[in-house]
C-alpha positions as CSV (number, residue, x, y, z in Angstrom):
1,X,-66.0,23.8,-1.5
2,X,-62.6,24.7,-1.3
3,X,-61.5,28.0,-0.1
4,X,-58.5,30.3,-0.5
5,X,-56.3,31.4,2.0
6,X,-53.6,34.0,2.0
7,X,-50.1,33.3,2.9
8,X,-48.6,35.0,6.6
9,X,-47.3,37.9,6.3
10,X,-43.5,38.2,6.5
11,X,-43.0,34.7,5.8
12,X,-40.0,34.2,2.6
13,X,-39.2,31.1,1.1
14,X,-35.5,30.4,-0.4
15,X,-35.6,30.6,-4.1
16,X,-33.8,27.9,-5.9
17,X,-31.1,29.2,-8.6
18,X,-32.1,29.1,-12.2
19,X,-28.8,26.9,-12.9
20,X,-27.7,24.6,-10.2
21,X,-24.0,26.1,-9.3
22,X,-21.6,22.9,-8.0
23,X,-20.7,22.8,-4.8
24,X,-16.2,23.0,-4.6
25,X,-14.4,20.0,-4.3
26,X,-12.5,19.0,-1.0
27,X,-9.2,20.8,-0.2
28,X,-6.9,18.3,-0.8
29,X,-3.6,18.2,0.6
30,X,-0.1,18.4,-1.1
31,X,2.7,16.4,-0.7
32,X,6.2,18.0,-1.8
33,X,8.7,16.2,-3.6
34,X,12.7,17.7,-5.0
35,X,13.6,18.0,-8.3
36,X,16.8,17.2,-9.6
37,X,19.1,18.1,-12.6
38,X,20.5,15.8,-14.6
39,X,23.5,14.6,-14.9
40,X,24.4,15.5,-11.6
41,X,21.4,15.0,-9.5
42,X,21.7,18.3,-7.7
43,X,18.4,19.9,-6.2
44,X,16.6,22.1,-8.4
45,X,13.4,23.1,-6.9
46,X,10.4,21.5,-5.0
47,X,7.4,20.3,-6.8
48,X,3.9,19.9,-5.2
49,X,1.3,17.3,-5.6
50,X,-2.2,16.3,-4.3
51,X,-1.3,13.6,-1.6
52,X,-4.1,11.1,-3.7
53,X,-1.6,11.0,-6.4
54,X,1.6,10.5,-4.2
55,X,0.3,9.6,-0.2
56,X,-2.0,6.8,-1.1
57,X,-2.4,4.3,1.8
58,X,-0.7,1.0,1.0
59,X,-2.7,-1.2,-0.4
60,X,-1.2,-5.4,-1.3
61,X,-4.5,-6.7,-2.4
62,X,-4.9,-3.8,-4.5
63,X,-1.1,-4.1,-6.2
64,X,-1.6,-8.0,-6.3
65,X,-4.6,-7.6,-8.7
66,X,-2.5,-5.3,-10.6
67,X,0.3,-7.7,-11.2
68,X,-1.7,-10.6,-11.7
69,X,-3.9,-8.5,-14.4
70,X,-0.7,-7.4,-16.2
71,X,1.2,-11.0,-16.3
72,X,-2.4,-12.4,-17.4
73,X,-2.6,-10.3,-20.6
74,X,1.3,-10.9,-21.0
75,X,0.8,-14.4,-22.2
76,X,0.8,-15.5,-25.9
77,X,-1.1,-18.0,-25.0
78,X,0.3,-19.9,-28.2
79,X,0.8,-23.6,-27.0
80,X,-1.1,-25.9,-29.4
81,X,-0.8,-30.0,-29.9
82,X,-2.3,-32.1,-32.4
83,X,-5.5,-33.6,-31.3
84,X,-5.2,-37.8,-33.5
85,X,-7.9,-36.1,-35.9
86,X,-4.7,-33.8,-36.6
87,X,-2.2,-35.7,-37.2
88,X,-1.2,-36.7,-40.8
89,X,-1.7,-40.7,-41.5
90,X,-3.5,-43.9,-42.2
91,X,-7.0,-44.7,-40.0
92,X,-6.5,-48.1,-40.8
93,X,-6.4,-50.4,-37.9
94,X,-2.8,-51.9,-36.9
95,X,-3.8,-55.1,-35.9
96,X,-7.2,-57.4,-35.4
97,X,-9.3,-56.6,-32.8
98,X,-9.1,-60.5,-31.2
99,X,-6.5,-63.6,-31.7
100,X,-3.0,-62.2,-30.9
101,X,-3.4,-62.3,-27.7
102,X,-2.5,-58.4,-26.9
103,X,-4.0,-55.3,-26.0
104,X,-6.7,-53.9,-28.7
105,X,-5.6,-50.8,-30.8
106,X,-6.3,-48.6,-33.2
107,X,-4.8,-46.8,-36.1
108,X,-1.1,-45.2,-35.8
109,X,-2.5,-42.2,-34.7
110,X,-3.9,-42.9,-31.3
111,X,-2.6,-40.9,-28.1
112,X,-1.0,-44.4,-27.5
113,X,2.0,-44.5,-30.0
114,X,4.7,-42.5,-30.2
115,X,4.3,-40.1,-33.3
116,X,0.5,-40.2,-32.8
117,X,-1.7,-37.3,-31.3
118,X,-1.8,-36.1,-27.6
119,X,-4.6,-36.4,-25.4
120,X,-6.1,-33.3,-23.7
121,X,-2.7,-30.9,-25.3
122,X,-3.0,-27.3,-24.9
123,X,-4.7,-25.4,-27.4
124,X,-4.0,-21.5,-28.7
125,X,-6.4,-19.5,-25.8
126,X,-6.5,-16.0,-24.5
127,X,-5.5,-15.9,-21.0
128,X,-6.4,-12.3,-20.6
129,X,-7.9,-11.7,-17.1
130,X,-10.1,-8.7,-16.5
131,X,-9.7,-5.8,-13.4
132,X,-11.8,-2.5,-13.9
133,X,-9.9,0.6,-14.4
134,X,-10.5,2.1,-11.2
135,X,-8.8,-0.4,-9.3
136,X,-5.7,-0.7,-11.9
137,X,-5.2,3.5,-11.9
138,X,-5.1,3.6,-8.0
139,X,-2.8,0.5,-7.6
140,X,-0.8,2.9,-10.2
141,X,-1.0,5.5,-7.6
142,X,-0.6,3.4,-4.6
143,X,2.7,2.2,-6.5
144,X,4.4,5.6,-6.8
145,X,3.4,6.6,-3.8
146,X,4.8,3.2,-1.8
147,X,8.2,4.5,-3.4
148,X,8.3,8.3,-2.5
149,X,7.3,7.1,1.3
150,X,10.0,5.1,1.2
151,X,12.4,8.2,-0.2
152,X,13.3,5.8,-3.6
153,X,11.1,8.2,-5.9
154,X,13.6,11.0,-7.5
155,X,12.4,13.2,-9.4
156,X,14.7,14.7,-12.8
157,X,13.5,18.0,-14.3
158,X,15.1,16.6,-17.9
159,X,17.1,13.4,-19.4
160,X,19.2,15.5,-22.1
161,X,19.9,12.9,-24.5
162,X,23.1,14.6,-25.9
163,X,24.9,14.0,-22.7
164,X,24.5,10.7,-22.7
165,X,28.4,9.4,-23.9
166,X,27.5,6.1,-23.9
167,X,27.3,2.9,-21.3
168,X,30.5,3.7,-19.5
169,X,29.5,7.7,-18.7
170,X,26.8,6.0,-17.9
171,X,27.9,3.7,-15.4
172,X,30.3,6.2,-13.8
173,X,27.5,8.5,-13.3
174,X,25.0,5.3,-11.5
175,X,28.0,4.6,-9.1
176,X,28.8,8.1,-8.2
177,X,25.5,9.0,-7.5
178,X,25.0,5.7,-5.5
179,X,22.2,4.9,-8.0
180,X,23.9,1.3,-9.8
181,X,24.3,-2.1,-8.6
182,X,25.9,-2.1,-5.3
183,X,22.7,0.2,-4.2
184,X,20.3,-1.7,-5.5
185,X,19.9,-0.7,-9.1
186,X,17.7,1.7,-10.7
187,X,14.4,2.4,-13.0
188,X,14.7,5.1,-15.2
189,X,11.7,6.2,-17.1
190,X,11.3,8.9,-19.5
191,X,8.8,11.0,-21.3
192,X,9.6,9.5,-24.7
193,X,12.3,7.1,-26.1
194,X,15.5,8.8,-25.9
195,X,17.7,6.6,-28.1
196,X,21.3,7.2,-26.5
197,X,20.2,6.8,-23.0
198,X,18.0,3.8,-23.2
199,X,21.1,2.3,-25.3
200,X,23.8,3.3,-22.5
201,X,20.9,2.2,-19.8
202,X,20.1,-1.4,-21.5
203,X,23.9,-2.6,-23.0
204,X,26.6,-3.4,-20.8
205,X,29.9,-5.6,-21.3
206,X,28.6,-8.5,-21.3
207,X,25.2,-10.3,-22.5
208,X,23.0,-9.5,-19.7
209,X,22.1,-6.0,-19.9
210,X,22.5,-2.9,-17.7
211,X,24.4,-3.8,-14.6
212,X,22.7,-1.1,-13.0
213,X,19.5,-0.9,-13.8
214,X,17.0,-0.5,-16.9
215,X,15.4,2.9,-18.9
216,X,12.1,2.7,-19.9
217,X,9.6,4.9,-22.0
218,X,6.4,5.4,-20.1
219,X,4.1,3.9,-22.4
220,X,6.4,0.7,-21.7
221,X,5.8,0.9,-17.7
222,X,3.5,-1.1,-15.8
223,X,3.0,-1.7,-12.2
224,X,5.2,-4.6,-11.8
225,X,8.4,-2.5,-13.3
226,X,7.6,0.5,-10.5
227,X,8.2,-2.2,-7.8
228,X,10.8,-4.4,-9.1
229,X,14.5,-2.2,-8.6
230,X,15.9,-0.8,-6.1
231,X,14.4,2.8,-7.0
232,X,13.1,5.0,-10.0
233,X,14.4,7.9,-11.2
234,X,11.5,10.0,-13.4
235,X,11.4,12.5,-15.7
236,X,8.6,15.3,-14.3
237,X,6.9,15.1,-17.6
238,X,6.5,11.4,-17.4
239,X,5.7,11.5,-13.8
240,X,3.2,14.3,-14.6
241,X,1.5,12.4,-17.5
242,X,1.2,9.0,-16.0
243,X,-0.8,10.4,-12.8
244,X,-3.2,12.1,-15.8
245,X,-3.8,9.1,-17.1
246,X,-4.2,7.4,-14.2
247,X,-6.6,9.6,-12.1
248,X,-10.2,8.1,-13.5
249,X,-11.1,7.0,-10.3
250,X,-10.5,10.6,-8.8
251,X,-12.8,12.0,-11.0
252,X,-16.3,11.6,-9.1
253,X,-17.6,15.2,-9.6
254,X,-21.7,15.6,-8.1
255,X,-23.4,18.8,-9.0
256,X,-25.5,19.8,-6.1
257,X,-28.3,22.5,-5.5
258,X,-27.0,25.5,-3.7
259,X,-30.2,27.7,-2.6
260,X,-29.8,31.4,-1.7
């Protein structure tokens, strides 16, 4: 028969909170970066950001995937032949099968003949590849922050689109700035799709485009145009909004028992 038995006196046991509290993230640390006016790239002030959005560790393998992913989905994928059950014509046989003393055929539409079908032709498929969105937001990251190690990450407060005078103001301001051609041309992305600067950025004198470099909105950026030029030049707000969207893999929150 069981028996009870008192607890020993002056022994307390932790009591567990009603509501589990969250134990606070790790202190991470900042990275600082200049921001500079536009159209003069003077220094305005320093802005400060957690070094997983700007310090991330290079990693190729990581960026490789990325590129690969983003020319994948960048294929129509349109090509498309006509199979000989395609292609308009006759099925009646060109010739007897024996007694002329040649090779045996078919109708006019076999592989064969010219005008007739092709054998194994490409066909309209999807060459769309697939990389989970963890990997592509930190090879995002890993991107921007390959270019502010290397110092070619600046940093505009605001693109004011009425200054933009067209391609020439333009392309006095790239050279005296060092920012065109003869330094290696330059990325400029912007919050949203200012018309006179993309125009002065992407026309030139001749056929080819911007001699000294390319704007961009950044809903049109990928991984591939942060690596191409020589440097990019963004606007805070798209910097800002691109490291929001691409911060899923930074969002691991565990709640955790604290006990009092």
């Amino acid at each position: 028969m069981a028996t009870e038995t008192s607890l020993p006196a002056g022994l307390e046991y932790p009591t567990i909170l009603s509501k589990p509290g969250r134990r606070p993230p790790p202190q991470v640390p900042e990275v600082v970066t200049t921001v500079y006016n536009f159209p003069s790239f003077e220094p305005l002030r320093f802005a400060y950001y957690p070094s997983n959005h700007l310090d991330v560790p290079l990693r190729k393998d990581i960026l490789q995937r990325a590129i690969i992913f983003e020319a994948d989905n960048a294929r129509q994928g349109t090509a498309s032949t006509k199979w000989r059950s395609e292609v308009h014509g006759s099925g009646r046989k060109i010739r007897p099968q024996k007694g002329l003393g040649v090779a045996r055929l078919g109708d006019k539409k076999s592989p064969m003949l010219r005008g007739g079908g092709v054998a194994f032709g490409p066909k309209p498929r999807d060459f769309g590849s697939k990389l989970p969105r963890k990997i592509y937001d930190l090879a995002w990251r890993t991107a921007l922050s390959y270019r502010y190690r290397k110092g070619e990450l600046m940093v505009v407060q605001k693109f004011n689109d009425e200054d933009v005078a067209g391609w020439r103001w333009m392309e006095k301001v790239m050279k005296w700035n060092h920012l065109g051609k003869a330094d290696g041309k330059s990325l400029i992305i912007t919050r949203k799709s200012p018309g006179n600067l993309l125009a002065a950025m992407n026309t030139g004198p001749d056929a080819s485009g911007g001699r000294h470099g390319e704007a961009r909105a950044d809903f049109d950026v990928d991984v591939k145009a942060l690596l191409k030029l020589g440097r990019v030049i963004i606007e805070k707000r798209a910097l800002d909004s691109m490291l929001r969207e691409h911060s899923s893999d930074l969002e691991m929150t565990v709640p955790s028992a604290i006990y009092k």
